[in-house]
C-alpha positions as CSV (number, residue, x, y, z in Angstrom):
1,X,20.5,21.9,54.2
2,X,23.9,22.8,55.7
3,X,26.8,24.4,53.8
4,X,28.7,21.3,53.9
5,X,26.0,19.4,52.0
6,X,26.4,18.5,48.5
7,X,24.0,20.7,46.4
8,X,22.2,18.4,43.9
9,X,22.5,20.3,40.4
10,X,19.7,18.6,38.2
11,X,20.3,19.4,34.3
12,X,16.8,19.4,32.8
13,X,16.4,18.3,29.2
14,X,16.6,22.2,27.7
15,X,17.1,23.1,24.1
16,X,20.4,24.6,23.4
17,X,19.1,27.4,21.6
18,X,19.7,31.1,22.0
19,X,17.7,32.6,19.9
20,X,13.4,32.4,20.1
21,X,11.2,31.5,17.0
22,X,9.9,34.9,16.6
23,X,14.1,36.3,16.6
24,X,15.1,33.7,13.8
25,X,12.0,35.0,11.7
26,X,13.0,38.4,11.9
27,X,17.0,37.4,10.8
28,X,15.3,34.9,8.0
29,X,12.9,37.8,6.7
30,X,9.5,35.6,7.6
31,X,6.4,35.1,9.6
32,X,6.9,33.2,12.6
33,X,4.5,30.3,11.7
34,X,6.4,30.1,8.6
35,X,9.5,29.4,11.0
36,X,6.9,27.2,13.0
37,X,6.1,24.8,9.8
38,X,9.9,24.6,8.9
39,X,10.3,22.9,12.0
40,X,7.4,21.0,11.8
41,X,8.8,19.7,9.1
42,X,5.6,20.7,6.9
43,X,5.6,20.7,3.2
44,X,3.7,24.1,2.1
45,X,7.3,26.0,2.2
46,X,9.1,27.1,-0.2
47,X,12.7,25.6,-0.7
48,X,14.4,28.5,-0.3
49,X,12.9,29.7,2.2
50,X,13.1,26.0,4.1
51,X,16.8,26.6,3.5
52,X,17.3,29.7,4.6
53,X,15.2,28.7,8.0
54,X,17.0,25.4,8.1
55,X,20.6,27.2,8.2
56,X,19.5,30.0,10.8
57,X,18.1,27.2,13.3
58,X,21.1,25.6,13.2
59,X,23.6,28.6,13.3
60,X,21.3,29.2,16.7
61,X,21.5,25.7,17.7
62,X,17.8,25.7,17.6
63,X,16.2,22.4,19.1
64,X,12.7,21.5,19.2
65,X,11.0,21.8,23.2
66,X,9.8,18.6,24.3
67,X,10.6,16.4,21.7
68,X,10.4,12.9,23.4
69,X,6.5,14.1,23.9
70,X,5.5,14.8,20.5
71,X,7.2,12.2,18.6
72,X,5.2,9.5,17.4
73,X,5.6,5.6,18.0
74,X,7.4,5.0,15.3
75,X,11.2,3.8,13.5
76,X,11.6,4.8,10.2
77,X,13.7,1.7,8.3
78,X,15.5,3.2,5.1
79,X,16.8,0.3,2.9
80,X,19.1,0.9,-0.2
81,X,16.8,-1.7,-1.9
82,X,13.9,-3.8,-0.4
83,X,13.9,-7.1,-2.2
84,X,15.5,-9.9,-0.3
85,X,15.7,-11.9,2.2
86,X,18.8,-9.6,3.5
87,X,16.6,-7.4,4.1
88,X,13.6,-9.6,6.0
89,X,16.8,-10.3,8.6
90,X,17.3,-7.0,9.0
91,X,13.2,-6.0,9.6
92,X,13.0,-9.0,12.0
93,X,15.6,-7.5,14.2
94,X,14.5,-3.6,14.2
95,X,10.8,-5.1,14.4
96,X,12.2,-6.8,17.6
97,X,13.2,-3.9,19.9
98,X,9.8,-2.0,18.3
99,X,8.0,-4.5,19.1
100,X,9.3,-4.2,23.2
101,X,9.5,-0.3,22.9
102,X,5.8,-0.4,21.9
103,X,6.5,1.0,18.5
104,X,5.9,0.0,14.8
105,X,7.9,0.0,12.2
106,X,7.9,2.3,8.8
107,X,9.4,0.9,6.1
108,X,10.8,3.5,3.1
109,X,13.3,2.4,0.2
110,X,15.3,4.7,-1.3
111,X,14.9,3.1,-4.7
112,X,18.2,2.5,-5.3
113,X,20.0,5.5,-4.3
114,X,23.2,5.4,-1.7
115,X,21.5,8.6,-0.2
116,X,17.9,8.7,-0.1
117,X,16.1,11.5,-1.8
118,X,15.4,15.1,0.0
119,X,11.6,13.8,0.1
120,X,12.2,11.2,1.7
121,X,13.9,13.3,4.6
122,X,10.8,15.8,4.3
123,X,8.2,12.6,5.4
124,X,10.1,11.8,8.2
125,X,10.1,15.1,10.1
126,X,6.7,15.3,9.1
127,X,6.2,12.0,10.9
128,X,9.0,12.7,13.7
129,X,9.3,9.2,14.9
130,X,11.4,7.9,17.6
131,X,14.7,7.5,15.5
132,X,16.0,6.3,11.6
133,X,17.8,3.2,11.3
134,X,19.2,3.6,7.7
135,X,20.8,0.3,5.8
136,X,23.3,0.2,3.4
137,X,22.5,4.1,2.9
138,X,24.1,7.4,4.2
139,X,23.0,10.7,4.5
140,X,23.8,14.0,2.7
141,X,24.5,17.2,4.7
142,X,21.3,18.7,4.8
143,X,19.8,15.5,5.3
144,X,21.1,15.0,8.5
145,X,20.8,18.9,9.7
146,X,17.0,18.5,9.0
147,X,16.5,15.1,11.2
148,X,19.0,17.0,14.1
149,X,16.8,20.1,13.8
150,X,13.9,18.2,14.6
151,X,15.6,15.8,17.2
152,X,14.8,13.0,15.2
153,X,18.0,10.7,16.1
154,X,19.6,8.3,13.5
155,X,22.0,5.1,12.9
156,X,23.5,4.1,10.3
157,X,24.0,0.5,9.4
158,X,26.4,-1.1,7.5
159,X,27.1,2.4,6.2
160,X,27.7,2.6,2.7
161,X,30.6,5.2,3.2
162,X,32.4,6.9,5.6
163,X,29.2,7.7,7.6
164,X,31.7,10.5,9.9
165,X,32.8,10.2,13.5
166,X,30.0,12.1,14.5
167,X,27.7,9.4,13.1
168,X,26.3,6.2,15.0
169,X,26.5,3.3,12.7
170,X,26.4,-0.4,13.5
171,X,28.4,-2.7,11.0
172,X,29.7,-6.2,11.2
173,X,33.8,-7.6,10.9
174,X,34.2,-7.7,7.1
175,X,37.9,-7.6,6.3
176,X,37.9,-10.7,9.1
177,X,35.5,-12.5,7.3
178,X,36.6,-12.3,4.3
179,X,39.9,-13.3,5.6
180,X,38.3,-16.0,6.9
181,X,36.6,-17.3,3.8
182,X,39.7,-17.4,1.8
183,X,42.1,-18.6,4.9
184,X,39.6,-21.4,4.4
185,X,40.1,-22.2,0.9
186,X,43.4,-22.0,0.9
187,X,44.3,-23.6,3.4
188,X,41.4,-26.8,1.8
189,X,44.6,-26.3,-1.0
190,X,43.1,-24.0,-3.4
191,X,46.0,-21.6,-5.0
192,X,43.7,-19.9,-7.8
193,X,40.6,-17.9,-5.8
194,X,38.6,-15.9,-7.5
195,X,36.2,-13.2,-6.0
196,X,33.1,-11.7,-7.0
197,X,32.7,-8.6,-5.1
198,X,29.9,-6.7,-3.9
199,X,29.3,-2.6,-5.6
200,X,32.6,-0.8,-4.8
201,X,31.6,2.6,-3.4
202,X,30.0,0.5,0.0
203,X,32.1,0.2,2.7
204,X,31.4,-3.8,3.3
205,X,32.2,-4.6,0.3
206,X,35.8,-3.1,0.1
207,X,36.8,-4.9,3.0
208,X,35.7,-7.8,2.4
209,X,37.9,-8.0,-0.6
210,X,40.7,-6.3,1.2
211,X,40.3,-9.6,3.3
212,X,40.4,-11.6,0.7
213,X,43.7,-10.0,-0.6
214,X,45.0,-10.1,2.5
215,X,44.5,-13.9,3.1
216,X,46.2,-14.7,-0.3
217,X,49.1,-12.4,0.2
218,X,49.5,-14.3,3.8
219,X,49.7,-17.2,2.1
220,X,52.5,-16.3,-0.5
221,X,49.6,-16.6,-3.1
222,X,49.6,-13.6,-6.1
223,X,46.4,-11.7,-6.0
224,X,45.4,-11.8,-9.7
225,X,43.3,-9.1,-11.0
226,X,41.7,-10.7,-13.9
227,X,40.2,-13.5,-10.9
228,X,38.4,-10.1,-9.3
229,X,35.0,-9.1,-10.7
230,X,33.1,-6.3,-9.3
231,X,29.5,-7.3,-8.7
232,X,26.3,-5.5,-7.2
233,X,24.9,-8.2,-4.4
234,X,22.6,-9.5,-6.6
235,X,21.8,-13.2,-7.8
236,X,22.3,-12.1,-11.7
237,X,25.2,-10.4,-11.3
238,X,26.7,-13.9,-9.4
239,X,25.7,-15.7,-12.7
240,X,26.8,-13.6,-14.6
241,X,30.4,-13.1,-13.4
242,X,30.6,-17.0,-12.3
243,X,30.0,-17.6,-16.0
244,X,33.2,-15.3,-17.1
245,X,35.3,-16.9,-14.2
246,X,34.3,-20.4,-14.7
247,X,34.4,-20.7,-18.4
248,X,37.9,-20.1,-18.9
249,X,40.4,-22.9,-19.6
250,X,42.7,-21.4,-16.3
251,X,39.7,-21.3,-14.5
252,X,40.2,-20.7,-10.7
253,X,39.2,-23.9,-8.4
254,X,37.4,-22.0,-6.0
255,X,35.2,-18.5,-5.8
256,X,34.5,-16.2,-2.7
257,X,31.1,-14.1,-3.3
258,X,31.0,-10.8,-1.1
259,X,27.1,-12.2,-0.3
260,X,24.7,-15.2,-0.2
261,X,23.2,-14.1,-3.5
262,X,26.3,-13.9,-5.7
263,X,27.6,-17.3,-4.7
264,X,24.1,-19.0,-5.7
265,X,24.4,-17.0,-9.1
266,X,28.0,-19.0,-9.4
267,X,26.1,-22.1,-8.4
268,X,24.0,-21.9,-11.2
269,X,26.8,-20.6,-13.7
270,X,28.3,-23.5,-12.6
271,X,25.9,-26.2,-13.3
272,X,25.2,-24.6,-16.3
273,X,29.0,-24.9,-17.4
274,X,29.0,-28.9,-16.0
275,X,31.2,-28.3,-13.2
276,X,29.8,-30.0,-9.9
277,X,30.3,-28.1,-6.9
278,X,32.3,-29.1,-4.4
279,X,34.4,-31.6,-6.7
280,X,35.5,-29.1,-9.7
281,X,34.8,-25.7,-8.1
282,X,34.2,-25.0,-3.7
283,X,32.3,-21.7,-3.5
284,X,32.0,-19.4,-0.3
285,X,29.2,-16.9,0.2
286,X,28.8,-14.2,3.0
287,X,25.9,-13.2,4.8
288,X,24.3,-16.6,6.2
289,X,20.7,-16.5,4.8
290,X,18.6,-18.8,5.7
291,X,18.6,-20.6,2.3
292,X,22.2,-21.2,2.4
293,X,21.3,-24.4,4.6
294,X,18.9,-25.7,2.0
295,X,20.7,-25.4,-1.4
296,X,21.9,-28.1,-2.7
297,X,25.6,-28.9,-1.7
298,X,24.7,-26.5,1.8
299,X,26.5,-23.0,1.1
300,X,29.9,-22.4,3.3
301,X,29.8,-19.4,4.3
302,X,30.7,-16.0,6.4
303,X,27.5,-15.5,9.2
304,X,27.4,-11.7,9.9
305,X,24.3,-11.2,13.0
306,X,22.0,-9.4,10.3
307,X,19.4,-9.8,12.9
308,X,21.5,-8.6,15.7
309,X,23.0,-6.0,14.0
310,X,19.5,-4.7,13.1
311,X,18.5,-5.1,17.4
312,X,21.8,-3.2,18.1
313,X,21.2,-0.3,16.0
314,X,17.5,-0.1,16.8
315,X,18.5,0.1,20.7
316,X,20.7,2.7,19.7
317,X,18.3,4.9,17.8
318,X,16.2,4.6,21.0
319,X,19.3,5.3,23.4
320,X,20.1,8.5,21.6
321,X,16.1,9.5,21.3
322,X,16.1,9.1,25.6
323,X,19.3,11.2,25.8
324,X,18.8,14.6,27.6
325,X,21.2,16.0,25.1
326,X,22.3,15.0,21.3
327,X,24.3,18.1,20.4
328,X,27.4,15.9,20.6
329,X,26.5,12.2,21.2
330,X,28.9,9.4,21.6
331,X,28.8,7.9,18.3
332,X,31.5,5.4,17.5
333,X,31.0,2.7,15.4
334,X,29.8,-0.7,16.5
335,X,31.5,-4.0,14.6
336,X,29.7,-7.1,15.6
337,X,32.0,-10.8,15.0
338,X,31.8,-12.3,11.8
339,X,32.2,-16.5,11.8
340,X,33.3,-18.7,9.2
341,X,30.2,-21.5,8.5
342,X,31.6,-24.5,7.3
343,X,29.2,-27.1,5.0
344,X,30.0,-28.9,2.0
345,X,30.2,-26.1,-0.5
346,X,34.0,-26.4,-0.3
347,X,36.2,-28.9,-0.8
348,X,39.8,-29.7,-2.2
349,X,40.7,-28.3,-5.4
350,X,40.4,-30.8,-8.1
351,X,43.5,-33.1,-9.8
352,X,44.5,-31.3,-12.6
């Protein structure tokens, strides 16, 4: 080589630590293979003293050595709650880029909880898959300092809060499609919308009414409260509050549901009261399920790419668990298009 040749610098894939296993057992006041199972992620430790480990390997920026080797061939799925067929769109996608990675999928549910229990965060170091893809979920501090320790990567998707700039998360346009969704019935002629939302403390849900108040106010329309009811996503809770908005005598002429399963609950709230749909009340859904083609009138409503969204953040988990270094990775978040779905769910409002 000449000295006016480039010199080829090659970065190899080095933990940033700068302290050895044996150094952060002497600062945490423990054996060495007790410091070895904490970052095995074993269970045979004693909290405190996982915590006390757990806080020294990060203060040391301690990183596992050779992690891409001794992962196994596996994504860990964490739904809020595993019951329907929101959630078979969303396993068909991760299953997808598994399935071409030469991996399987785990499936967990964090039983209803917006951040999955400390167990559950204890199983998956012990199984140190490829990557997390967690669904309508979040993480809590430690949470996330655990699966980093371990160089176990993670996504979020459709985050339930503010998952932190420093957090990948895939979501879909939600303020646009609700916007959308009402645009749409107002513009069909309806002036009294109501809106069953989805749980208040997830992030789709808030702007999906947002754009829903923002399509009214647009349109020189008054955004009523008592035509809002907060919901949960679920088919019983759409009855439920399609009931208390439909049997009224100033009932609206038209309802946007924040999901699939909240406008078929108004479907049947609506039978029930004698009102036909489209003729004496047009409902909107969001989400696109399959069945939303087969009820009967067809369900308009807003199509967000469950199943790409799912294929996006898998790829992601997978991109981040190839990256030489995740100390700081580039983790904006992803919004994939929303569309409006037109069928015959919606129609003008009725002569009063």
């Amino acid at each position: 080589m000449t000295p006016s040749e480039p010199v080829e610098t090659r970065t190899e894939a080095r933990p940033t630590q700068t302290a050895t296993l044996a150094e952060i057992a002497r600062e945490a006041g423990v054996s060495a293979p007790t410091v070895s199972k904490v970052l095995n992620g074993r269970a045979d430790v004693a909290p405190t003293t996982r915590t006390r480990v757990e806080e020294l390997l990060r203060a040391h920026g301690y990183r596992r050595r050779r992690a891409e080797a001794t992962r196994s061939p596996l994504i860990d799925l964490v739904f809020h709650e595993l019951e329907s067929a929101w959630a078979m769109e969303v396993i068909r996608g991760v299953e997808n880029v598994a399935r071409d990675a030469g991996l399987s999928v785990v499936l967990s549910e964090s039983a209803g909880r917006l951040t999955p229990g400390r167990t559950w965060a204890d199983q998956v170091a012990a199984r140190r898959p490829h990557g997390v893809v967690l669904v309508l979920s979040g993480l809590d501090e430690s949470q996330r300092a655990l699966l980093t320790s371990r160089s176990i990567p993670f996504v979020v998707m459709d985050p339930a809060g503010d998952p932190g700039a420093d957090v990948p998360s895939i979501g879909a346009t939600n303020w646009q499609g609700g916007l959308a969704a009402t645009r749409h019935l107002v513009e069909l002629g309806h002036r009294r919308i109501g809106a069953i939302s989805g749980p208040p403390q997830m992030m789709c849900s808030r702007a999906r009414i947002d754009g829903y108040r923002a399509a009214l106010e647009t349109a020189g329309l008054p955004v009523d409260q008592q035509l809002i009811k907060t919901g949960d996503f679920h088919h019983e809770t759409g009855y439920r509050l399609g009931r208390e908005l439909l049997d009224r005598p100033d009932r609206p002429t038209a309802v946007f549901a924040g999901n699939d399963l909240q406008a078929l609950g108004c479907y049947e709230a609506a039978r029930e009261l004698g009102l036909r749909i489209p003729e004496d009340v047009s409902v909107v859904g969001f989400d696109d399920l399959p069945v939303a083609r087969w009820v009967g009138p067809p369900l308009t409503t807003v199509r967000q790419p469950l199943t790409e969204m799912a294929e996006a953040a898998a790829r992601l988990v997978l991109e981040l668990g190839r990256s030489a270094s995740r100390e700081t990775p580039t983790a904006t978040r992803v919004e994939l298009a929303t569309s409006l779905v037109v069928r015959t769910s919606t129609g003008a409002p009725p002569v009063r």
